[in-house]
CHARMM internal coordinates of N, CA and C (Angstrom, degrees):
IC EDIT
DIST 1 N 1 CA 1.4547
DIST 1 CA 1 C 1.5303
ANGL 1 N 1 CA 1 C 111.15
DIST 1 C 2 N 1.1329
ANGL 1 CA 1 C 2 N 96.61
DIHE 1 N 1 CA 1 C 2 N -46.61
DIST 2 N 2 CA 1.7825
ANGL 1 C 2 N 2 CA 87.73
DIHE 1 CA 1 C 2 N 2 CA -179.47
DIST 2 CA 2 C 1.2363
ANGL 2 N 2 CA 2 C 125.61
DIHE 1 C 2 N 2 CA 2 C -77.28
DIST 2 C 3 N 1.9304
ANGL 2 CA 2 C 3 N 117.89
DIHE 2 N 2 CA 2 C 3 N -6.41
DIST 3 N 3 CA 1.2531
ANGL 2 C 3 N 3 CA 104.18
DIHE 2 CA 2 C 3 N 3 CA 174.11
DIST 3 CA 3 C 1.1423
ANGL 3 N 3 CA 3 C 108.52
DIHE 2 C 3 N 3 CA 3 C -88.73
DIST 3 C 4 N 1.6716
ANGL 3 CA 3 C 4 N 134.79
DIHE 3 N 3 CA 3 C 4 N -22.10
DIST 4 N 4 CA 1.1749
ANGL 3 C 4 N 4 CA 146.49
DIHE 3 CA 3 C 4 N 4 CA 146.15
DIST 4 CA 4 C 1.9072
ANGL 4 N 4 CA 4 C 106.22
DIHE 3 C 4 N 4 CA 4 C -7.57
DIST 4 C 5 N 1.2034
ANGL 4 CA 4 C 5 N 84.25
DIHE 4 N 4 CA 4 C 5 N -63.53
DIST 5 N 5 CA 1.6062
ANGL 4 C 5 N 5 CA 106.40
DIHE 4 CA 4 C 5 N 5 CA -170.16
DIST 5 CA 5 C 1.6349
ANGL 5 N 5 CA 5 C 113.15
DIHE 4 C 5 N 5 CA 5 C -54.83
DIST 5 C 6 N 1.6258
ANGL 5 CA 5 C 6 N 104.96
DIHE 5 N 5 CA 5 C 6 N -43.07
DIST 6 N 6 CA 1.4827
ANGL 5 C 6 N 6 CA 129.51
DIHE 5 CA 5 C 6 N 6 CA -148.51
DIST 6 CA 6 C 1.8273
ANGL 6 N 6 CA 6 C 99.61
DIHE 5 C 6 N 6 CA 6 C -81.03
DIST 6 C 7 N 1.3451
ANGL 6 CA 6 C 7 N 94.53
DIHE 6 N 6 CA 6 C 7 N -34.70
DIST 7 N 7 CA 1.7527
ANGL 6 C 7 N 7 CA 129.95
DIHE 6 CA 6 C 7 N 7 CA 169.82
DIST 7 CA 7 C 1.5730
ANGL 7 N 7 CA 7 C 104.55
DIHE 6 C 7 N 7 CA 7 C -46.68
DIST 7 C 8 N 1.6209
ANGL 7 CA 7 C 8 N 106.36
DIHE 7 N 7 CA 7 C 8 N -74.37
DIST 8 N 8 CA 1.4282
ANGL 7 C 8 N 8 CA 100.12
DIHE 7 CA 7 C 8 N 8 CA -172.78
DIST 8 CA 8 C 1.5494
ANGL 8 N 8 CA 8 C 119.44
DIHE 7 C 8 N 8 CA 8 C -74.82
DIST 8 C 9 N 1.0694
ANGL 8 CA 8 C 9 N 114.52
DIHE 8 N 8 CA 8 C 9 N -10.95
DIST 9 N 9 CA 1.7812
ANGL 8 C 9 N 9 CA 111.23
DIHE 8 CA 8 C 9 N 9 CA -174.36
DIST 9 CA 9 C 1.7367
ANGL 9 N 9 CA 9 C 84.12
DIHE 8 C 9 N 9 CA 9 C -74.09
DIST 9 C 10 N 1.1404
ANGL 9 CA 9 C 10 N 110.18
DIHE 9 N 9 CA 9 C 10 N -64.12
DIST 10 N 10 CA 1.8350
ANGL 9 C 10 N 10 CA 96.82
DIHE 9 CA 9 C 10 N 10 CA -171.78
DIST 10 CA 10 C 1.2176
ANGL 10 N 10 CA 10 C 120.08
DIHE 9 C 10 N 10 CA 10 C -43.79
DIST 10 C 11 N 1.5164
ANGL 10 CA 10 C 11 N 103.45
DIHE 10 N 10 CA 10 C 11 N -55.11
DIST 11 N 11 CA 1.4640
ANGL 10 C 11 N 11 CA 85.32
DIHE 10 CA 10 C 11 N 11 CA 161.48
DIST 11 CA 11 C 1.2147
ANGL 11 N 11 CA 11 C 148.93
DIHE 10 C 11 N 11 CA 11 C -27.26
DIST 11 C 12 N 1.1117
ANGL 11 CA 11 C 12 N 101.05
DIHE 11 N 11 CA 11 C 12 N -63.04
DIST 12 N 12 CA 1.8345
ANGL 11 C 12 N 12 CA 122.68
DIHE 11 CA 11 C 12 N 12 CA -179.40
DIST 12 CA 12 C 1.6919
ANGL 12 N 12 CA 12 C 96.73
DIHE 11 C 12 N 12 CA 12 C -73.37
DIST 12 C 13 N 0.8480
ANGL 12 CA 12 C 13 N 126.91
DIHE 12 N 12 CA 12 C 13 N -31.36
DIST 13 N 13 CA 1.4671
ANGL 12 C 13 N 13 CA 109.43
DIHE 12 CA 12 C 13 N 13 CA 170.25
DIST 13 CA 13 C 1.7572
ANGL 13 N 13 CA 13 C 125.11
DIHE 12 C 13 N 13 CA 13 C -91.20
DIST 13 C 14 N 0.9064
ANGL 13 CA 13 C 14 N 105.07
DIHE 13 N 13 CA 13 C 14 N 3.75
DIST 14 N 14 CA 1.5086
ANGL 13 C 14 N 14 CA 130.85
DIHE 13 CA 13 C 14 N 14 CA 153.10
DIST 14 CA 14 C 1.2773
ANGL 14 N 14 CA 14 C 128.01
DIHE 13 C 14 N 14 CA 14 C -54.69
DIST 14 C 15 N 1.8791
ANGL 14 CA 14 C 15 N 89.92
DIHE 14 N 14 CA 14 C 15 N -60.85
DIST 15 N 15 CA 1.2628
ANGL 14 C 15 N 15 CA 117.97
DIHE 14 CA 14 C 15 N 15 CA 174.79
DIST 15 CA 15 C 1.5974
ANGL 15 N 15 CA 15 C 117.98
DIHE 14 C 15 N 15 CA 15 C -66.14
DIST 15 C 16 N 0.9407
ANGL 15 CA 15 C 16 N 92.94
DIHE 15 N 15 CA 15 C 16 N -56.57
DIST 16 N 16 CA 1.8479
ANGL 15 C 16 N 16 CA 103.54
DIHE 15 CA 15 C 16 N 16 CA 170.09
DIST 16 CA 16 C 1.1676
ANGL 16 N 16 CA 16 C 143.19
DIHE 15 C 16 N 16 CA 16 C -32.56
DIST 16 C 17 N 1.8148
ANGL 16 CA 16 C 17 N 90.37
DIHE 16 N 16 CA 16 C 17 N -44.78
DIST 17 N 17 CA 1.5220
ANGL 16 C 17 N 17 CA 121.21
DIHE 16 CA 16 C 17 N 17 CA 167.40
DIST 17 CA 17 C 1.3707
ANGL 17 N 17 CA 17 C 114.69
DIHE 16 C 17 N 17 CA 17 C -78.51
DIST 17 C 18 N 1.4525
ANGL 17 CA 17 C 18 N 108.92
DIHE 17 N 17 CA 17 C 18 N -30.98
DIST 18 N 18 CA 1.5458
ANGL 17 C 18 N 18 CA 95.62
DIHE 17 CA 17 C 18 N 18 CA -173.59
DIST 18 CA 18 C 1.7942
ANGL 18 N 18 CA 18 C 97.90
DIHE 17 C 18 N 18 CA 18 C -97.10
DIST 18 C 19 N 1.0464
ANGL 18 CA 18 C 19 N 131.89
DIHE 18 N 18 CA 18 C 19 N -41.55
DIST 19 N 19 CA 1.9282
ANGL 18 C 19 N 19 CA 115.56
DIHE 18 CA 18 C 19 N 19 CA 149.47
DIST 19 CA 19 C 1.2215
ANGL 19 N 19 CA 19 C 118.99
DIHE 18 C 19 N 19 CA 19 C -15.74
DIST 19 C 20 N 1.4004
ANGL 19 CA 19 C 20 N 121.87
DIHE 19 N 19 CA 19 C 20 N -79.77
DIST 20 N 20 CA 1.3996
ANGL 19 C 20 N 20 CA 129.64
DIHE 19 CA 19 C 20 N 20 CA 171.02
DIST 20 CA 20 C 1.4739
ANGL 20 N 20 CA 20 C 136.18
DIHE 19 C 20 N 20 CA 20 C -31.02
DIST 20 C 21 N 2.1411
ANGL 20 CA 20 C 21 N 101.28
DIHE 20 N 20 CA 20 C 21 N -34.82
DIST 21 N 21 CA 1.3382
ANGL 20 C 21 N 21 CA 126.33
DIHE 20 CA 20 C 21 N 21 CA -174.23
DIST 21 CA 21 C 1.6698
ANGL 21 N 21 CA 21 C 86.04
DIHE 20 C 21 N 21 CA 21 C -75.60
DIST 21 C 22 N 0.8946
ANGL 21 CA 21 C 22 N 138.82
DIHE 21 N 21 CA 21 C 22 N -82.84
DIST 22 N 22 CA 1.2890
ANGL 21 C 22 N 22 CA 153.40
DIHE 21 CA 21 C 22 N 22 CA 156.65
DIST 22 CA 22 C 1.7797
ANGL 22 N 22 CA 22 C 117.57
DIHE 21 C 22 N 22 CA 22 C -4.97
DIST 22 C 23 N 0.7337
ANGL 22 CA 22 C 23 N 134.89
DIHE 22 N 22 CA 22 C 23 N -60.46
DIST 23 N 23 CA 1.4923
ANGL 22 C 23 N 23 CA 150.46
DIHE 22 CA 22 C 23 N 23 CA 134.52
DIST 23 CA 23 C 2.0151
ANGL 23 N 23 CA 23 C 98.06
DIHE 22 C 23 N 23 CA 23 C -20.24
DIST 23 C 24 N 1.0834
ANGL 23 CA 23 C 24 N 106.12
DIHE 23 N 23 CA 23 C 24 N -98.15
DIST 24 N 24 CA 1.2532
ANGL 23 C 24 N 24 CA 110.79
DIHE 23 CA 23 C 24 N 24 CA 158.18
DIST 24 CA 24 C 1.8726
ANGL 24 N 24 CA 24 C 127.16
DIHE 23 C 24 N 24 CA 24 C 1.33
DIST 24 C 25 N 1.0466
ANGL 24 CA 24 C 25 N 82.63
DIHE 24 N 24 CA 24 C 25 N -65.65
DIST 25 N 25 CA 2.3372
ANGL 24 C 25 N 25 CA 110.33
DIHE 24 CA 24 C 25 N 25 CA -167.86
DIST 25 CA 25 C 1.2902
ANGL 25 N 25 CA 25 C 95.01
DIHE 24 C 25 N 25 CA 25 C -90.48
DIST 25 C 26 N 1.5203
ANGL 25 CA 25 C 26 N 130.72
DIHE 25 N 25 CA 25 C 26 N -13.66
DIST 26 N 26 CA 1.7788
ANGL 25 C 26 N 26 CA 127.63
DIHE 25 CA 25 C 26 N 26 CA -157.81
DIST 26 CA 26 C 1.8169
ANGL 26 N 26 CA 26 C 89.33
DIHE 25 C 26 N 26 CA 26 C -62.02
DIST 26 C 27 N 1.1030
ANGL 26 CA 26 C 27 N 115.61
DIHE 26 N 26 CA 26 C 27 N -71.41
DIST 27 N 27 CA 1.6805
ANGL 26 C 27 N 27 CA 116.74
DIHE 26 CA 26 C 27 N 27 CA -167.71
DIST 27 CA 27 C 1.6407
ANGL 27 N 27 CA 27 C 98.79
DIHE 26 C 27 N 27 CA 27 C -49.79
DIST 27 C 28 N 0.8956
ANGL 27 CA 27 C 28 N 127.74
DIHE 27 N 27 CA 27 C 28 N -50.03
DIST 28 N 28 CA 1.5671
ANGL 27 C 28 N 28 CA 123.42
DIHE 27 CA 27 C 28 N 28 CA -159.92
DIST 28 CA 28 C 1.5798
ANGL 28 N 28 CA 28 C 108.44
DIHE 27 C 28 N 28 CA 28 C -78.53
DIST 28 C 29 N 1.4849
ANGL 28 CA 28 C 29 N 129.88
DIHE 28 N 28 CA 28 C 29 N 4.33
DIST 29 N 29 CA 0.9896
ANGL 28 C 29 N 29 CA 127.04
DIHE 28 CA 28 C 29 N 29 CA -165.04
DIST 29 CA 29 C 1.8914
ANGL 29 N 29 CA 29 C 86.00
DIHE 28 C 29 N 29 CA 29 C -138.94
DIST 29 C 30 N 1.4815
ANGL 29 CA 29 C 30 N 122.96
DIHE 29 N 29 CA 29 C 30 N 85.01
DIST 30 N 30 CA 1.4584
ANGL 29 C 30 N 30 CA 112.54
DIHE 29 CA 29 C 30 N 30 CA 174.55
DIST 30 CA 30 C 1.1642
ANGL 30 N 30 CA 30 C 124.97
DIHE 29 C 30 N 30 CA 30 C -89.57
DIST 30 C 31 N 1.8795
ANGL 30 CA 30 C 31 N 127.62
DIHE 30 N 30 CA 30 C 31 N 19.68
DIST 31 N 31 CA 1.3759
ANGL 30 C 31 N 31 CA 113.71
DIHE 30 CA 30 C 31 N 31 CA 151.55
DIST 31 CA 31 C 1.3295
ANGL 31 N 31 CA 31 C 128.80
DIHE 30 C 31 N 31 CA 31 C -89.47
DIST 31 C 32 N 1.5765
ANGL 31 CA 31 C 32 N 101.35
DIHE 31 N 31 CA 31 C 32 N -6.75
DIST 32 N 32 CA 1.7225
ANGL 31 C 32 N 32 CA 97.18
DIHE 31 CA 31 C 32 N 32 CA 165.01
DIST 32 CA 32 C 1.1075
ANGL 32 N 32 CA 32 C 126.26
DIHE 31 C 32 N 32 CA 32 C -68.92
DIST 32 C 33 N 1.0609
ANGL 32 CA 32 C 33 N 109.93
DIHE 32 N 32 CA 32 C 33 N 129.11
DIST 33 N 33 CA 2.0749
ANGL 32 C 33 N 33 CA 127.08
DIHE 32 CA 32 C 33 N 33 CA -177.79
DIST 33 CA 33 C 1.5883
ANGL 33 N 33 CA 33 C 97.73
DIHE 32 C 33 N 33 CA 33 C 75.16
DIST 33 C 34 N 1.4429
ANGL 33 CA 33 C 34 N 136.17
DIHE 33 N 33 CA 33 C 34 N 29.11
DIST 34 N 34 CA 1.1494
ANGL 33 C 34 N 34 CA 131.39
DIHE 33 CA 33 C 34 N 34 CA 133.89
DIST 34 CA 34 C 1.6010
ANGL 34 N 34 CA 34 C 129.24
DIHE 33 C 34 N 34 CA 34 C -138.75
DIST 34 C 35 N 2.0575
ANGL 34 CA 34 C 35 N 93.40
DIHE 34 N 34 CA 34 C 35 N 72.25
DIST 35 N 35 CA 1.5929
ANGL 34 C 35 N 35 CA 88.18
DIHE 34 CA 34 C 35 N 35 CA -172.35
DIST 35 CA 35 C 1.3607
ANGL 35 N 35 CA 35 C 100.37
DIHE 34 C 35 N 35 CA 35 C -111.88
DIST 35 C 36 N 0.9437
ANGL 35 CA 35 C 36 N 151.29
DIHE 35 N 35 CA 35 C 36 N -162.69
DIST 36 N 36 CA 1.1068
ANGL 35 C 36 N 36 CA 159.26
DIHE 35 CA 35 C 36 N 36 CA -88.16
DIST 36 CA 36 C 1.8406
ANGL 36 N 36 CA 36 C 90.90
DIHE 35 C 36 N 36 CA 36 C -160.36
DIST 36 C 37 N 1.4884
ANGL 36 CA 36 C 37 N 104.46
DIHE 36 N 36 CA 36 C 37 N 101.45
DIST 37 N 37 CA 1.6249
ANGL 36 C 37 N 37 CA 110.57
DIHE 36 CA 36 C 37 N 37 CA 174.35
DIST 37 CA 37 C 1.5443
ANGL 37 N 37 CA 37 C 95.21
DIHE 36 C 37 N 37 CA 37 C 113.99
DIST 37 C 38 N 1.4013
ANGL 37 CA 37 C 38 N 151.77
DIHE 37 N 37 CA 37 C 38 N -20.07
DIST 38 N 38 CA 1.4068
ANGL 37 C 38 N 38 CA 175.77
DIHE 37 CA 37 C 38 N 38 CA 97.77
DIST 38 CA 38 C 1.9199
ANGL 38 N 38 CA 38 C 71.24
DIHE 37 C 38 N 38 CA 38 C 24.70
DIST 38 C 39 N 1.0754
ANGL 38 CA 38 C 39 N 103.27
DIHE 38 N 38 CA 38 C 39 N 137.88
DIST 39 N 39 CA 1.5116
ANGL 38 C 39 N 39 CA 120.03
DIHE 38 CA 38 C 39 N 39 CA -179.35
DIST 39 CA 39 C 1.8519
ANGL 39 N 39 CA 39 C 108.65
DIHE 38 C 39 N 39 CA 39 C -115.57
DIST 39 C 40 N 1.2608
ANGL 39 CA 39 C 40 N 122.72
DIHE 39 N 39 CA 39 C 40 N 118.92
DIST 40 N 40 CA 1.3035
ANGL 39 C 40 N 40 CA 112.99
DIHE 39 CA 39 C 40 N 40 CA -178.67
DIST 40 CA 40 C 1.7525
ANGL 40 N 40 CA 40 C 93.12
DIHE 39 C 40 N 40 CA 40 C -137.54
DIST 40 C 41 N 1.6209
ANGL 40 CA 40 C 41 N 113.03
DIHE 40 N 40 CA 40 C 41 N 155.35
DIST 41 N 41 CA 1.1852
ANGL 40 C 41 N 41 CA 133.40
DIHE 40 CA 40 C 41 N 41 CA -179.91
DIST 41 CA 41 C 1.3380
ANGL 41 N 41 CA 41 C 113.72
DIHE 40 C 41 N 41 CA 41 C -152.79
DIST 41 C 42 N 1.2915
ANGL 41 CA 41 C 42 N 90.86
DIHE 41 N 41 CA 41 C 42 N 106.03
DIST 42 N 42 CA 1.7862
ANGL 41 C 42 N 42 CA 84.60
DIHE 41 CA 41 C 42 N 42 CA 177.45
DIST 42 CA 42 C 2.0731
ANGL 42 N 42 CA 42 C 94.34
DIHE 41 C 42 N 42 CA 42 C -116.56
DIST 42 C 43 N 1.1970
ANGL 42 CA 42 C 43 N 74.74
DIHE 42 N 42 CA 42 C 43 N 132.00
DIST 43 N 43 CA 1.8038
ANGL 42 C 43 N 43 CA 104.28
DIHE 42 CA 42 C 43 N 43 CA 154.91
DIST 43 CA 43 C 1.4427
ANGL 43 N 43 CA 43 C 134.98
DIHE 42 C 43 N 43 CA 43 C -116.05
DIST 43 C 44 N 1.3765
ANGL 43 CA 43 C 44 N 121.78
DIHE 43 N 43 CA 43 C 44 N 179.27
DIST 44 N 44 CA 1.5426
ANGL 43 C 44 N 44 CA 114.63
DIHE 43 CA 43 C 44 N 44 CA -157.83
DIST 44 CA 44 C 1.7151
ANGL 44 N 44 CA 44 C 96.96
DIHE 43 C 44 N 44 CA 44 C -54.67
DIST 44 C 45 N 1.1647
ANGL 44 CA 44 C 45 N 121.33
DIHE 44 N 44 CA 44 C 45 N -68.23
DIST 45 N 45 CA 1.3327
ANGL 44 C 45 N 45 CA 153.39
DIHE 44 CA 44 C 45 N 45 CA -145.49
DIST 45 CA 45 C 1.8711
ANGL 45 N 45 CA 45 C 108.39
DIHE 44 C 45 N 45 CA 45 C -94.51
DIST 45 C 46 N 1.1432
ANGL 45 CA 45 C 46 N 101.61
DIHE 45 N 45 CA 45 C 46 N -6.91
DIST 46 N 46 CA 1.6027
ANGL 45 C 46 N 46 CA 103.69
DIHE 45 CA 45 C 46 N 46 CA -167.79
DIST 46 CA 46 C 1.9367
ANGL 46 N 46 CA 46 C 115.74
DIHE 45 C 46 N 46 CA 46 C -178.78
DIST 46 C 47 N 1.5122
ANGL 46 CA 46 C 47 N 98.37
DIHE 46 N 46 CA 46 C 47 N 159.46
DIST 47 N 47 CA 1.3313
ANGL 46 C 47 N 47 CA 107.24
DIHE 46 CA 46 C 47 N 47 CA -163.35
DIST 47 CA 47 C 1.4428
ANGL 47 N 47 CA 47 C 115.95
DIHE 46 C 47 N 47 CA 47 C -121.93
DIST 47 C 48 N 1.0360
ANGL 47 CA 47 C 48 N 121.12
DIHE 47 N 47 CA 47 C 48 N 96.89
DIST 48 N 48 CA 1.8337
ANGL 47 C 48 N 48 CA 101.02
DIHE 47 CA 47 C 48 N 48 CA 173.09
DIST 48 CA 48 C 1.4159
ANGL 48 N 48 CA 48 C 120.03
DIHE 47 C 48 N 48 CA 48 C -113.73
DIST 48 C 49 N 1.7656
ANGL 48 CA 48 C 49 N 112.97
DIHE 48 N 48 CA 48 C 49 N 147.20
DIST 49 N 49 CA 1.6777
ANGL 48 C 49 N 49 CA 99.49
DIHE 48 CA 48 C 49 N 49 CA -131.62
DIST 49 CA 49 C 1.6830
ANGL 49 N 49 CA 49 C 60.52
DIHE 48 C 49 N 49 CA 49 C -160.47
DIST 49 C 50 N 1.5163
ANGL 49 CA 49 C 50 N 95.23
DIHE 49 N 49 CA 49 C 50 N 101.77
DIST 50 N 50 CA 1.5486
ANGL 49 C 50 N 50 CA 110.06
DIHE 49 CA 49 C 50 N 50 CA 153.09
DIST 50 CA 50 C 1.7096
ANGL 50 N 50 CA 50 C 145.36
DIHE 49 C 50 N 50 CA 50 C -135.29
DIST 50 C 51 N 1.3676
ANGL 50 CA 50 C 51 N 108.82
DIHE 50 N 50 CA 50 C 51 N 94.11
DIST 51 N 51 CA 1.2967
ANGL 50 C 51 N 51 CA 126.61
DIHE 50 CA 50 C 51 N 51 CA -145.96
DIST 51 CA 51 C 1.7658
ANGL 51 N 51 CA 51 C 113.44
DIHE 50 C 51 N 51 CA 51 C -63.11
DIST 51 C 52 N 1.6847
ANGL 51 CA 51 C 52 N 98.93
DIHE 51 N 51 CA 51 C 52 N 69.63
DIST 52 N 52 CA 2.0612
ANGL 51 C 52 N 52 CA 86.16
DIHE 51 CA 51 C 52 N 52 CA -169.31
DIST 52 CA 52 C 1.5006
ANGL 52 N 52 CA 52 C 114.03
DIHE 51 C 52 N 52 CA 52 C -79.51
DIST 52 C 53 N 1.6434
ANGL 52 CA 52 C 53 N 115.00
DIHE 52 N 52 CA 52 C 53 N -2.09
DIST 53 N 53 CA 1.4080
ANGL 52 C 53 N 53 CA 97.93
DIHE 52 CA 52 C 53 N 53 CA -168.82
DIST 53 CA 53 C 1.6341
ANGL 53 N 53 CA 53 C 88.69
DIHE 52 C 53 N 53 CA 53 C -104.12
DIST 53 C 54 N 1.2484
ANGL 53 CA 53 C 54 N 151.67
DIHE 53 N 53 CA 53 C 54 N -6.93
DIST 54 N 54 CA 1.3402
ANGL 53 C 54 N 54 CA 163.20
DIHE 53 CA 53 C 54 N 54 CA -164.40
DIST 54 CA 54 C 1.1900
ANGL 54 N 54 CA 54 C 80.43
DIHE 53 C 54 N 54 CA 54 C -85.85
DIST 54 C 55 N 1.7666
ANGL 54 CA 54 C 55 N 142.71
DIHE 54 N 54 CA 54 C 55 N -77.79
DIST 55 N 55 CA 1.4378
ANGL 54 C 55 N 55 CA 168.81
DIHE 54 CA 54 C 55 N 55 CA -137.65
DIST 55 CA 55 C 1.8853
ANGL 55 N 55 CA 55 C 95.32
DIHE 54 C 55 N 55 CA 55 C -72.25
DIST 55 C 56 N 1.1610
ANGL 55 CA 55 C 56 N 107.97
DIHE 55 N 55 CA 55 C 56 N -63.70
DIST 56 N 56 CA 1.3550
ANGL 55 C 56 N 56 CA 108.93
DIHE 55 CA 55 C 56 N 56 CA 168.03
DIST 56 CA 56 C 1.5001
ANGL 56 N 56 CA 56 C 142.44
DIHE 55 C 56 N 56 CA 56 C -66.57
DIST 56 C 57 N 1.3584
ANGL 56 CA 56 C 57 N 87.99
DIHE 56 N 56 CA 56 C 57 N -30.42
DIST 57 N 57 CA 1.9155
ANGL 56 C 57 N 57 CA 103.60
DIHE 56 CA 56 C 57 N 57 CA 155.67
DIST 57 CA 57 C 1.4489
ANGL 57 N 57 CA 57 C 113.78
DIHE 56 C 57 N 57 CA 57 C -57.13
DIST 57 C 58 N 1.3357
ANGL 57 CA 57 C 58 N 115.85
DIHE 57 N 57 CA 57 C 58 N -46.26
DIST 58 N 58 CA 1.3589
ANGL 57 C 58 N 58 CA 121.96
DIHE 57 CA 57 C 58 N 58 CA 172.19
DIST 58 CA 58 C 1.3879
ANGL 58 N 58 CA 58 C 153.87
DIHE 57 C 58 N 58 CA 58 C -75.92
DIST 58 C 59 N 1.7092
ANGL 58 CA 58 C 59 N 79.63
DIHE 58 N 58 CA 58 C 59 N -15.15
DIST 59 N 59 CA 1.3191
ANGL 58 C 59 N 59 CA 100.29
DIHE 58 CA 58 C 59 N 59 CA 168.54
DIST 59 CA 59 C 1.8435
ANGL 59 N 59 CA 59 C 109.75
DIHE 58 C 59 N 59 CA 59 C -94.86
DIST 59 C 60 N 1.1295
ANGL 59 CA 59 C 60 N 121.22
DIHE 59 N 59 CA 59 C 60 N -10.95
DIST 60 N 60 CA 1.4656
ANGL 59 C 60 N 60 CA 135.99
DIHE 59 CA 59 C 60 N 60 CA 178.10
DIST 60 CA 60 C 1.8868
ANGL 60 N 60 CA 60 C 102.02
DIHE 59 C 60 N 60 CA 60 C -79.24
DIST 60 C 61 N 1.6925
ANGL 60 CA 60 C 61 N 113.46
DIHE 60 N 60 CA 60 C 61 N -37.19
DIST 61 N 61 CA 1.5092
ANGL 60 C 61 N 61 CA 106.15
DIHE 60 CA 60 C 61 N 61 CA -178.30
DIST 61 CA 61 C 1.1598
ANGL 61 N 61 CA 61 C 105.08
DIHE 60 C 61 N 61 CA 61 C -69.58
DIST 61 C 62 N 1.7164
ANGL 61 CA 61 C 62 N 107.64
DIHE 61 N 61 CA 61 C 62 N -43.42
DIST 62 N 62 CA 1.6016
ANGL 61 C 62 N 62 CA 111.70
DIHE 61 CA 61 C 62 N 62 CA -169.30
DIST 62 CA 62 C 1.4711
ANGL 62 N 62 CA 62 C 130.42
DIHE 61 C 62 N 62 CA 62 C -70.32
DIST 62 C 63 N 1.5683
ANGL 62 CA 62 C 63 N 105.08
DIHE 62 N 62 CA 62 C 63 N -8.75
DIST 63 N 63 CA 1.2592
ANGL 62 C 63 N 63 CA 113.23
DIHE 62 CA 62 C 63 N 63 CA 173.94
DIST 63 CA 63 C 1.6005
ANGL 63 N 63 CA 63 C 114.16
DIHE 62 C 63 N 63 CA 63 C -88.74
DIST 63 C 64 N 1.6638
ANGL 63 CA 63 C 64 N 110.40
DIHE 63 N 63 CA 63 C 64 N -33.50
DIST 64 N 64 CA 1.5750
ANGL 63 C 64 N 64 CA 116.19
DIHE 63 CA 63 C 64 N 64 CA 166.20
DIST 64 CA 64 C 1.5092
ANGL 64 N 64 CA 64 C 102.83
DIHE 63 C 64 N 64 CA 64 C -55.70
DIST 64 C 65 N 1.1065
ANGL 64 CA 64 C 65 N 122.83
DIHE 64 N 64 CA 64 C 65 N -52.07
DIST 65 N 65 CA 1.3610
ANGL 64 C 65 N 65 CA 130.49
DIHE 64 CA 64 C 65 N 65 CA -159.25
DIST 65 CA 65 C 1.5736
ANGL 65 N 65 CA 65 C 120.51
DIHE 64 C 65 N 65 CA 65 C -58.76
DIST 65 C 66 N 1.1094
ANGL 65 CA 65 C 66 N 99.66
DIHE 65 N 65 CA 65 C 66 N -33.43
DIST 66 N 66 CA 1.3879
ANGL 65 C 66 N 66 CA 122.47
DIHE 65 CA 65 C 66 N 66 CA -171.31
DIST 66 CA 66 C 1.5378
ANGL 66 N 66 CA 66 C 109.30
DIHE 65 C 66 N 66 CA 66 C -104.28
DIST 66 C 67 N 1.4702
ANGL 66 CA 66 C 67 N 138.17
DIHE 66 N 66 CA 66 C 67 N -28.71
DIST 67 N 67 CA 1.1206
ANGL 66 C 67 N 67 CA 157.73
DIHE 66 CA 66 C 67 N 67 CA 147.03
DIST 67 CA 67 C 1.7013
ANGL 67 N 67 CA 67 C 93.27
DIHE 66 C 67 N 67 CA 67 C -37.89
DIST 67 C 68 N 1.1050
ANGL 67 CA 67 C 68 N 132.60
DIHE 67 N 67 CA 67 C 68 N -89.49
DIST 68 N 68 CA 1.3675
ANGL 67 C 68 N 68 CA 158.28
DIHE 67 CA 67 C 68 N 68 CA -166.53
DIST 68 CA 68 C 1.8775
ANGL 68 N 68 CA 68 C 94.63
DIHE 67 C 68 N 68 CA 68 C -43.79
DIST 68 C 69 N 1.0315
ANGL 68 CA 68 C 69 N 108.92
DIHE 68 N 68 CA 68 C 69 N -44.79
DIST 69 N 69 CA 1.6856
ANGL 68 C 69 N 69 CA 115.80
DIHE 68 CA 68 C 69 N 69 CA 169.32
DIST 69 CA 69 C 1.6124
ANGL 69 N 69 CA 69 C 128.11
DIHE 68 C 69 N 69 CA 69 C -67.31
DIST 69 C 70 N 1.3081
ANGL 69 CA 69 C 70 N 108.99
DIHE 69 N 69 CA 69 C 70 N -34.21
DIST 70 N 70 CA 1.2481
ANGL 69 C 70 N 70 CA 131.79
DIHE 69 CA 69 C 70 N 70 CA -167.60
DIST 70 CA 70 C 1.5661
ANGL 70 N 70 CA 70 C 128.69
DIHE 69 C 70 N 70 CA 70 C -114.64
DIST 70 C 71 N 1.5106
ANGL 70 CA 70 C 71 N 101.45
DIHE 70 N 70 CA 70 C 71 N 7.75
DIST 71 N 71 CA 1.8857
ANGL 70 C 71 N 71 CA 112.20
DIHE 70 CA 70 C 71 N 71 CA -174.47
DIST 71 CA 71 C 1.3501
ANGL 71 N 71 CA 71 C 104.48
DIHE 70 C 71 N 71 CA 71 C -66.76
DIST 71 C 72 N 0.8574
ANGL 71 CA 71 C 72 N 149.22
DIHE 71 N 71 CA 71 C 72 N 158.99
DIST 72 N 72 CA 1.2514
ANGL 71 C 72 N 72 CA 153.77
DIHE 71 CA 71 C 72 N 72 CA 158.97
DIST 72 CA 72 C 2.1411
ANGL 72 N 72 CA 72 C 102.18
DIHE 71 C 72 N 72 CA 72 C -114.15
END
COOR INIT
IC SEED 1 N 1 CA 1 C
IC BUILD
């Protein structure tokens, strides 16, 4: 049980770190959240700026990522 346990804290602090790394690199890296299918609308008064192909890229690493963690 506790290595069970010992398992997910690394994990999640894995995770954390590499969020954070990311967080971090966001400005220095300016094609993230403007690639190509990334939905933007600007109007007089207002902006709506919704990133689905950024969202889906990420959800495609995080599923390798986590796949690769979790095979049995």
């Amino acid at each position: 049980m506790a290595r069970i346990i010992a398992k997910y804290f690394i994990i999640t602090g894995l995770a954390l770190i590499v969020v954070g790394g990311l967080f971090f690199l966001s400005g220095k890296v300016e094609w993230l959240g403007r690639l190509p299918g990334d939905i933007l609308i600007k109007r007089e008064k207002s902006v709506f700026y919704f990133p689905i192909t950024t969202c889906i890229l990420a959800s495609v690493i995080l599923s390798i990522i986590l796949y690769i963690f979790f095979r049995k």
